[in-house]
C-alpha positions, -999 to 999 in steps of 0.1 A, spaced: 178 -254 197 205 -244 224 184 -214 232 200 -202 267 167 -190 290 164 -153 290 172 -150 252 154 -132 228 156 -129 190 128 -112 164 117 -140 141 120 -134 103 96 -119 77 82 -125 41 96 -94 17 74 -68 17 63 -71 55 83 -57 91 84 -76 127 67 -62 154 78 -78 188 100 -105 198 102 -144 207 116 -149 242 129 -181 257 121 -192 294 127 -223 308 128 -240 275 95 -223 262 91 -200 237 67 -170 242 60 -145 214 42 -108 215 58 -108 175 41 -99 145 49 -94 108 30 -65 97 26 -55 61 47 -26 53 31 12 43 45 21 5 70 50 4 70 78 -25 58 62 -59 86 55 -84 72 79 -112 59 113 -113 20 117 -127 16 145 -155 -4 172 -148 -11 165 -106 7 157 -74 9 120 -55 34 130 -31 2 129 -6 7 96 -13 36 85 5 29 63 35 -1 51 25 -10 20 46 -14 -18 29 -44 -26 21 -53 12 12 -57 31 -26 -46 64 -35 -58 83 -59 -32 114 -77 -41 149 -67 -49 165 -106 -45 202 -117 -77 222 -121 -101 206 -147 -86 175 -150 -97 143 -132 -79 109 -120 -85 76 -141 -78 50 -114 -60 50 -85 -28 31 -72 -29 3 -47 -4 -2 -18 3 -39 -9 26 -50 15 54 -17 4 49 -22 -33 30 2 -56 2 -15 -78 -20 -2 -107 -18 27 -124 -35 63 -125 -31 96 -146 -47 129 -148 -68 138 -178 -96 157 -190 -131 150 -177 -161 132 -197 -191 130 -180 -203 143 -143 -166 162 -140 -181 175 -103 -183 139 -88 -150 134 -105 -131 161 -92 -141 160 -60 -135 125 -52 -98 131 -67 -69 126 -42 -92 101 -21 -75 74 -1 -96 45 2 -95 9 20 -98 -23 0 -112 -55 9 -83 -79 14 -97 -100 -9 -92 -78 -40 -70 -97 -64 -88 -93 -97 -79 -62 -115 -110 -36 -120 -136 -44 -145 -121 -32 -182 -83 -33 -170 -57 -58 -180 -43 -70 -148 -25 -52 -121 6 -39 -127 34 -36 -106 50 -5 -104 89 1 -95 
């Protein structure tokens, strides 16, 4: 209200999410080209034992990333990035079963369905990390 024409501001966001654009006033109307987009997750909080997540960092909402593990040991889950914060929980340890497939999927970055709310089948809950 009192806007003067030719004024622009950048409307707030939710925690957890960045503006993109801004809302301009003309002649008493407001026009908008702004956005709040889901912010990427930095460097997890904690280090994994026996691999590497620093490939990791950056990782885009929405996406999974699974720890890099040292030689003949193989990832148990994966963490989840949602709007900046870490989800889930993964470790390196030794391999039961097909340990090929295992390894070679390890360190994957995948996209998740939006929709993916419900921890995996056989874990507790998600757990947030940080």
């Amino acid at each position: 209200v009192g806007t003067p024409s030719g004024a622009a501001c950048a409307p707030a966001c939710a925690s957890g999410y960045v503006v993109k654009g801004v809302l301009s006033c003309s002649a008493a109307v407001w026009t908008s080209n702004a956005s709040c987009n889901a912010m990427a997750c930095d460097s997890l909080p904690m280090p994994v034992v026996n691999g590497s997540i620093s490939h990791c960092n950056g990782t885009k909402s929405g996406l999974t990333c699974q720890p890099n593990c040292s030689v003949g040991l193989v990832s148990d889950g994966q963490y989840m990035c949602m709007a900046g914060v870490w989800y889930s929980s993964a470790s390196c340890g030794a391999c039961f079963g097909d340990c090929a497939t295992a390894q070679s999927q390890s360190g994957s970055s995948s996209s998740i369905p939006p929709s993916y709310l419900l921890p995996p089948i056989g874990a507790a809950a998600l757990i947030r990390i940080g």
